[in-house]
Each structure stands twice: as C-alpha cells, then as structure tokens.
C-alpha positions as CSV (number, residue, x, y, z in Angstrom):
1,X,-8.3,21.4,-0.2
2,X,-10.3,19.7,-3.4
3,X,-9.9,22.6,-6.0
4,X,-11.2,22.4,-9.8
5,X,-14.0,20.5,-11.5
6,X,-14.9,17.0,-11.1
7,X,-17.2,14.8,-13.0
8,X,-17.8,11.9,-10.9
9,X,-19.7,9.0,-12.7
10,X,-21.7,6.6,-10.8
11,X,-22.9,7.6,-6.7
12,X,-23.1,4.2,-4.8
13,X,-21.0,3.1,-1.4
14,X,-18.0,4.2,-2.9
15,X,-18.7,7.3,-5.1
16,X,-20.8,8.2,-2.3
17,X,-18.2,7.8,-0.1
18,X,-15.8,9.7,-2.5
19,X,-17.9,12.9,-2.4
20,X,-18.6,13.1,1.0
21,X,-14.9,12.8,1.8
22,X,-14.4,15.7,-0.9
23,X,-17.1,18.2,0.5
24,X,-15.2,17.6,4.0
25,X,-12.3,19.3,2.2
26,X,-13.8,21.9,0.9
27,X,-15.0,20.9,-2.9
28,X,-18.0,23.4,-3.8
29,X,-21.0,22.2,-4.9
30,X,-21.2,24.4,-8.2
31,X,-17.6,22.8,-9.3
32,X,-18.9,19.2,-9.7
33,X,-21.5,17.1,-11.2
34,X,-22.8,13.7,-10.3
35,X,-23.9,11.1,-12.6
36,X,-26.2,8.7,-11.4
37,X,-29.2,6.8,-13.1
38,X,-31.8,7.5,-10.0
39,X,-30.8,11.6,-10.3
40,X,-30.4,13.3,-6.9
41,X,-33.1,11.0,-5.1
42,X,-30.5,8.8,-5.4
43,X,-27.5,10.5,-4.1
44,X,-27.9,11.0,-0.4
45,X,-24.7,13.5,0.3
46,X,-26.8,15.8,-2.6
47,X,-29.4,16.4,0.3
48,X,-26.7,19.1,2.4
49,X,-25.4,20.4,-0.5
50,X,-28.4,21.8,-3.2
51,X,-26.2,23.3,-5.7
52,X,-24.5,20.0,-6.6
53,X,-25.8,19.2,-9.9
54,X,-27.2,15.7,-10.0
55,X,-28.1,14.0,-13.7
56,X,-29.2,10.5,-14.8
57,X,-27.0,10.4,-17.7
58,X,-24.1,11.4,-19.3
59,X,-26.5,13.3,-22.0
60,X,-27.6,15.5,-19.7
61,X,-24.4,17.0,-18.7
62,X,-24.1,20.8,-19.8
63,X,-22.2,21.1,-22.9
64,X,-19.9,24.0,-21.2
65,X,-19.2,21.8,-18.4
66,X,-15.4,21.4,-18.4
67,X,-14.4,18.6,-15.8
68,X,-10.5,18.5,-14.7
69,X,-11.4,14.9,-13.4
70,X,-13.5,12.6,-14.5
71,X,-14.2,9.7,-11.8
72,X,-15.6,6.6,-13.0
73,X,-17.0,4.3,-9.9
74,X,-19.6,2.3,-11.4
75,X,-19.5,-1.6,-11.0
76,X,-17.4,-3.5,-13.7
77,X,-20.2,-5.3,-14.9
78,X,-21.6,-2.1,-16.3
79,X,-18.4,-0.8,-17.2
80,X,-18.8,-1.6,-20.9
81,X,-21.9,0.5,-20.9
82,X,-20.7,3.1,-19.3
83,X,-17.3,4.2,-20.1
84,X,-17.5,5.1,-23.4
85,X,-20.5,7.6,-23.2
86,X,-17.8,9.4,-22.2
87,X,-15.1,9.4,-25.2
88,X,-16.1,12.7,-26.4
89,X,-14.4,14.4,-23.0
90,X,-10.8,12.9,-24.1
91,X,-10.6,16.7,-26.0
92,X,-11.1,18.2,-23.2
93,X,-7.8,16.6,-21.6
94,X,-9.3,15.9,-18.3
95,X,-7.8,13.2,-16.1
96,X,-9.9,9.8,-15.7
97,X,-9.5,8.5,-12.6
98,X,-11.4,5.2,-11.8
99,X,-12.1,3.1,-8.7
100,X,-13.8,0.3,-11.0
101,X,-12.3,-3.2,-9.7
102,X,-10.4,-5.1,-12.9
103,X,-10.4,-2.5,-15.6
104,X,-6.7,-1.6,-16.4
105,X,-5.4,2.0,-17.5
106,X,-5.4,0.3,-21.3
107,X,-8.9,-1.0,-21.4
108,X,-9.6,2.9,-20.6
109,X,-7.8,4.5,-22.7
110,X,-9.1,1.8,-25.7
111,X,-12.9,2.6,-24.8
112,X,-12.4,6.5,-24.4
113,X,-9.9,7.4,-27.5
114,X,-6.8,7.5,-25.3
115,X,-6.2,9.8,-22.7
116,X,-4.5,10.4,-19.5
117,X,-5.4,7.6,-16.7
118,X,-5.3,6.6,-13.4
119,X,-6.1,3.7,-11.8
120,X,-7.5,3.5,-7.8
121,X,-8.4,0.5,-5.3
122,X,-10.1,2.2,-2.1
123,X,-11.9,-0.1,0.0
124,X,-15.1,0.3,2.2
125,X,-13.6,2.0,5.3
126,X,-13.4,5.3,3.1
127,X,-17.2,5.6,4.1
128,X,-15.3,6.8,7.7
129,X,-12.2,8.1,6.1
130,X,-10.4,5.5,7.5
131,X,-9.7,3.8,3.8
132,X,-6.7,2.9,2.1
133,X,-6.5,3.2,-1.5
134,X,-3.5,2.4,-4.1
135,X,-2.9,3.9,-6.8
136,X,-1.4,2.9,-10.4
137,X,-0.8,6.5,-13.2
138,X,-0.3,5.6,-17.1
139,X,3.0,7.3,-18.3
140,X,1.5,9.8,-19.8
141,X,-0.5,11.0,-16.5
142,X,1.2,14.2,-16.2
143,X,2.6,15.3,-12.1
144,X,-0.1,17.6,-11.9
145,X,-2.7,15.4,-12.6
146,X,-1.3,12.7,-10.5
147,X,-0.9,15.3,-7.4
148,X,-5.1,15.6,-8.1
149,X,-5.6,12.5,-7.9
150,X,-3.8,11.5,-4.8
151,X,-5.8,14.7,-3.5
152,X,-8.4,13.3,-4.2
153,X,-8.7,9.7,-2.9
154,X,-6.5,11.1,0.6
155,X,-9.8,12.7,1.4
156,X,-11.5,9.1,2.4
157,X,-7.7,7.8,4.2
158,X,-4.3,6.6,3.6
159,X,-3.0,7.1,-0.3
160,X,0.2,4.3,-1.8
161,X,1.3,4.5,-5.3
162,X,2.4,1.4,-7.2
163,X,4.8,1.4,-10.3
164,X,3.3,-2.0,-12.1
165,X,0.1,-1.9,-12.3
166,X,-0.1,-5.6,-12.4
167,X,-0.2,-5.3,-8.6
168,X,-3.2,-4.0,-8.7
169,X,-5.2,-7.0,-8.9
170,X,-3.3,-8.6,-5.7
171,X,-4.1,-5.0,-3.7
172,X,-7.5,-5.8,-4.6
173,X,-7.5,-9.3,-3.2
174,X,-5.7,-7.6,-0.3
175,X,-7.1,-4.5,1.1
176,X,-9.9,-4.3,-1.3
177,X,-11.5,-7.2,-0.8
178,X,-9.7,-7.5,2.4
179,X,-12.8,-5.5,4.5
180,X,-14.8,-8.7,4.1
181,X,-12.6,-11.0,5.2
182,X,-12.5,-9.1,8.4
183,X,-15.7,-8.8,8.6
184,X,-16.1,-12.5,8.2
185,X,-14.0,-13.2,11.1
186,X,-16.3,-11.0,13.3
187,X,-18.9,-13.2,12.4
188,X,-17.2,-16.6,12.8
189,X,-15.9,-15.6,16.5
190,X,-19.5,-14.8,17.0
191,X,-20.8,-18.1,16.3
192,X,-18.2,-20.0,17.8
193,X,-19.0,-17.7,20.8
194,X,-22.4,-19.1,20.9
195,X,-21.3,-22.7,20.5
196,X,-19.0,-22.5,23.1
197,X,-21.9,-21.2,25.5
198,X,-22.4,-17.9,25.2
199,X,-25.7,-15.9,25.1
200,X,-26.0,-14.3,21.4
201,X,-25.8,-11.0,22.1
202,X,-23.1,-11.3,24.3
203,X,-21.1,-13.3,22.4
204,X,-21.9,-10.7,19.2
205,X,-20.5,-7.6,21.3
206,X,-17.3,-10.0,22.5
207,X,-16.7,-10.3,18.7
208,X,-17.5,-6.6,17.4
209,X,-15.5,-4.9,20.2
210,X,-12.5,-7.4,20.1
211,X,-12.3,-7.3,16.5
212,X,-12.0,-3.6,16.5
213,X,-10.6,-2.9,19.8
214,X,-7.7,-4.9,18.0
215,X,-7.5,-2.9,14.9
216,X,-6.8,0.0,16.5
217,X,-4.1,-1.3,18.6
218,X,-2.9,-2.3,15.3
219,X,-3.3,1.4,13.8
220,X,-2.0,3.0,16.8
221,X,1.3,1.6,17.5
222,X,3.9,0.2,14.6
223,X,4.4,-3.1,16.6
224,X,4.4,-5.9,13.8
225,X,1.5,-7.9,14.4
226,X,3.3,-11.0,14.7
227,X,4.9,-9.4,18.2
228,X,1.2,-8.5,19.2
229,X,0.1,-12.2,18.3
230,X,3.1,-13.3,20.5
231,X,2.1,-10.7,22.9
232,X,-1.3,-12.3,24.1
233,X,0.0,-15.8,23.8
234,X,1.6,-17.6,26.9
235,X,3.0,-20.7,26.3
236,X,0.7,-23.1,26.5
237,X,-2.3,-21.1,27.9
238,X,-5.4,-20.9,26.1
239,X,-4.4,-18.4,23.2
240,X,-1.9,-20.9,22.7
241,X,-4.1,-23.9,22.6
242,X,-6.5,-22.2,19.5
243,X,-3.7,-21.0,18.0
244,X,-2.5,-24.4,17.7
245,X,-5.4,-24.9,15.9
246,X,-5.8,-22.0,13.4
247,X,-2.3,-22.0,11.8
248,X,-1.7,-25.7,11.7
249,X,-1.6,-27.5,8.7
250,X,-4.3,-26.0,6.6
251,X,-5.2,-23.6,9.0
252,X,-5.7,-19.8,9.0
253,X,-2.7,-18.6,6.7
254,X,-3.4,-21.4,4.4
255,X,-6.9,-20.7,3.8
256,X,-6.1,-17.2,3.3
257,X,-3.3,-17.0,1.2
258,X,-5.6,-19.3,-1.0
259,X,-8.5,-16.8,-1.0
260,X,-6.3,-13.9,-1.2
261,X,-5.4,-15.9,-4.7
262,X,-9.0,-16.5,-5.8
263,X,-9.5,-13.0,-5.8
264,X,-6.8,-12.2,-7.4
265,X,-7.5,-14.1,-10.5
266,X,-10.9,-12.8,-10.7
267,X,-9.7,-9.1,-10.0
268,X,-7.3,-10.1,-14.0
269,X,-10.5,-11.9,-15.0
270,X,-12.5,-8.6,-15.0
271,X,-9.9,-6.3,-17.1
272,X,-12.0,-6.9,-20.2
C-alpha cells in the first residue's frame, strides 16, 4: 500500500513507469503531483486518474503542498537544471529519492542544501513490474524513510539494498543497462537466423520467443544458469559446436565483461 505524498519530478519511461506501478498499489491521485514540462498531455497514466495534479514546473507547485518524497527521474543531462529548483523543499524534510543514472547521494545533497537521500537503479522491465532496482540510503536517511522508499520502487519488481554506494555504477552497467544487452542478443540471433536461411519473420519469432521463453525458465526455477547452459548442451552436438564459438577466446564473456566495464566508467563519469 503507497501511503503519504509524493512529488515525483520528471514523467518519462521510467517515472511513468514508477507511477503506474504506484496507482496499482493504491497511491491516490489527490496525494501526489507530477512534474513534467509538457503538463498532463504529457503524462499518459494522468488520463485514468483526473485528480492527479500535473504541472510544467517546479513554480507551479502549490505552496501548501507538503511532499514526504520527492522522486527525481529526469535524464542526467538535465540534472543540473533541474535539481536545484528544488532546494527550497530541504525544510520540509522530505526524503529525495532519485532514479537519475550517475548522480551520487553527495552531488544531491550539495545542489539541494543537504538533506536526507536515496539513491535507485530500476531498469526498463518496471514498465511490467517485472524490474529490479538497487538501492544505496545516505546515513542520515532515517529507517522510516528508507522503508518508503523500498515501498516505493517494490511496486514496479524486485528491491536489493547496497551498503557502498560505489556499486552503484557497476549495478548500472549490470541490470541497468543490462535490458539492452538482452535485447541486443534478440536481435543478433535474429539476423544470424536469416543468414543461416531462415525466412525473416520466422527467424524474428525463433529469436523473441527463445529469448524469453528462456528468461523465464531462468526466473522460475533457482537452477544456476551455468547448469541450464550445460543442460541443453550434449557433447559435441550442435549447442556444443556454437558454443565453441561464443566463449572462446574473445568470445561472449569477454566482450561482455568489457562492456559491462564501459558502462561502468561512464555510469562514475556522470556523477557531476
């Protein structure tokens, strides 16, 4: 059950996402407030719920508008501009909660005047509620707050908790950005489909329902995924014979683990 007020700044995929997930559990409309530059036009889970207040900027919020969380989800590039419209709010002792990829719980608390922060990396399956987001709370993030926010974010899927926030950037390159890479394999298996033969539409419904036929064997059973690997692969079958392939030298894991480190260092390059 979402109780008490939330401000929630910024209303794309992800803030969009965030509220939906909320409504689900039972926020009410009157108790938050949406700031978005394109107003309610702009927020499409605003159309089944009229009394959600939606404004262009942080100016037009009502003065006796007391939020319990504020939720920034606006992209880092614009976090500069953003963020400290909202300084004045620190009095109010809110908690910030932010989904913004890169900004640390210091680079908050310097633009807003200090303040009580937490840190979140959901990633695009929260638009099902089949997310998983990880969490990072300043020290001075009391339990209460911290038992909001987990509220919170566990409305759009699974909910971890971190001690050093310094992980965050590698959960970023992980399961953040991880959605992609996933997503990129559906594709590649798709064209090598076709270049093995296959008619394209064929070979793009092989790859879609293979792709996530397999994650949910993955999300339905706790079998390690190297047994499941092993599982399809007979010795020297044809499983075998492209696996030979993708994790030889400079295969599969080694590409990964390389691009799992890209984004990593661009995930510290956008603290700011």
């Amino acid at each position: 059950m979402i109780e008490g007020t939330i401000l929630l700044v910024g209303c794309g995929k992800m803030g969009g996402a965030l509220l939906e997930g909320w409504f689900k559990r039972g926020l009410k409309a009157v108790d938050a407030i949406v700031v978005e530059p394109g107003g309610r036009d702009a927020v499409s889970p605003c159309s089944g719920h009229r009394a959600l207040s939606c404004v262009p900027h942080v100016s037009n919020i009502p003065r006796d508008f007391r939020p319990d969380v504020i939720l920034f989800a606006v992209k880092p590039q614009i976090a500069d501009e953003v963020v400290p419209g909202y300084a004045s709010f620190a009095a109010q002792h809110p908690v910030f909660l932010s989904v913004i990829a890169g900004k640390t719980t210091s680079y908050f608390q310097r633009h807003l005047g200090g303040g009580a922060v937490v840190r979140a990396m959901p990633n695009t399956p929260a638009s099902i509620g089949k997310g998983i987001s990880v969490l990072y709370a300043a020290p001075n993030v009391s339990d209460v707050q911290r038992h909001v926010c987990d509220v919170l974010m566990s409305a759009v899927g699974a909910v971890e908790w971190v001690k050093d926030e310094t992980l965050i950037d590698a959960v970023t390159a992980v399961s953040g950005s991880g959605p992609a890479y996933v997503f990129l394999l559906t594709e590649c298996l798709r064209e090598a489909g076709i270049a093995a033969g296959l008619p394209a539409e064929l070979a793009a419904h092989l790859a879609r329902a293979t792709v996530a036929g397999s994650g949910a064997l993955l999300e339905q059973n706790d079998t390690p995924p190297e047994t499941l690997r092993q599982n399809v692969t007979s010795p020297g079958g044809t499983t075998a014979a492209a696996l030979n392939v993708l994790m030889g030298p400079g295969g599969f894991k080694a590409l990964l683990t390389k691009a799992v480190a890209e984004a990593t260092r661009r995930s510290k390059e956008l603290a700011g």
